[in-house]
N, C-alpha and C positions, 0 to 999 in steps of 0.2 A: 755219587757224591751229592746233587741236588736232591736225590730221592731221600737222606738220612737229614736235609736242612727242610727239606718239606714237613718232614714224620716231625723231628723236633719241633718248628711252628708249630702245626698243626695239635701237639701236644701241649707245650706248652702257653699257648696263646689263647684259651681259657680262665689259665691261671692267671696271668698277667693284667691280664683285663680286668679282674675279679678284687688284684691286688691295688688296682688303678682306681675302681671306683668306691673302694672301702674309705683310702687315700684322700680320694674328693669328699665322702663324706660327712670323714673328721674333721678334714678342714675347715666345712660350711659347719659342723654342729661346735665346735673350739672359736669359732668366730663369734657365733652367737652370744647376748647376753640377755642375762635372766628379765631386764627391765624393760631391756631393749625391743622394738619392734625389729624383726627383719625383714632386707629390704626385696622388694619384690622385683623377681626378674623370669626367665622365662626356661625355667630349668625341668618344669614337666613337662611342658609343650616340645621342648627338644628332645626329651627324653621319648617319651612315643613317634616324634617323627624319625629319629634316630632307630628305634626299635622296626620301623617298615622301612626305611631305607637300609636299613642292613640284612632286613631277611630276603627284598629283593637283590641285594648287592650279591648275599651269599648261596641262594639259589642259583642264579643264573651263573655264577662262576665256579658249580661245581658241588652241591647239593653238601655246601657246609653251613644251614641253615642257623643251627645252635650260635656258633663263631659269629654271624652275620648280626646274629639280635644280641647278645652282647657287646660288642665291640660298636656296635649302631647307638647304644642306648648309650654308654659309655662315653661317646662324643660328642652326640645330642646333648648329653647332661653338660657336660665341660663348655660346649659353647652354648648353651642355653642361658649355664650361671653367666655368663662374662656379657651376657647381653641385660638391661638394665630398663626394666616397663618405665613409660611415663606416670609421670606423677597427672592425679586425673582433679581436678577438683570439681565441685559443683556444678559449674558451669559448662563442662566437660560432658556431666554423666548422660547417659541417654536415659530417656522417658521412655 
């Protein structure tokens, strides 16, 4: 019984991710506006950390590497938008 909820995950949980991060996408490109600056946060930076914390997560538990950098990158990105860069002025910038 666990071995046919494993096989389904394991199938399924590709797709799902896939459908996840399209999902995130639209949102962030449907928020945007054409005049509008958008606002800067840290959503590639979570995205690559996300992508190596998933391939080490899904190697060591079982050499489901693919799963691991999808599903890594997927959440990196989700928490990456929801975190919000400071605002840097001049004063700020480094020489």
């Amino acid at each position: 019984m666990m071995k046919d909820v494993f096989d389904f995950l394991r199938a399924a949980l590709p797709w799902i991710a896939m459908g996840l991060l399209l999902a995130v996408f639209c949102a962030r490109s449907a928020r945007k506006k054409k005049d509008e600056e958008p606002p800067d946060n840290y959503g590639t930076e979570g995205m690559c950390l996300g992508m190596c914390l998933g391939t080490a997560i899904g190697s060591s538990l079982g050499n489901n590497t693919g799963i691991g950098i999808s599903l890594g990158m997927l959440i990196g990105l989700a928490i990456g938008t929801c975190i919000k860069k400071e605002e840097r002025g001049e004063e700020n910038d480094q020489k």
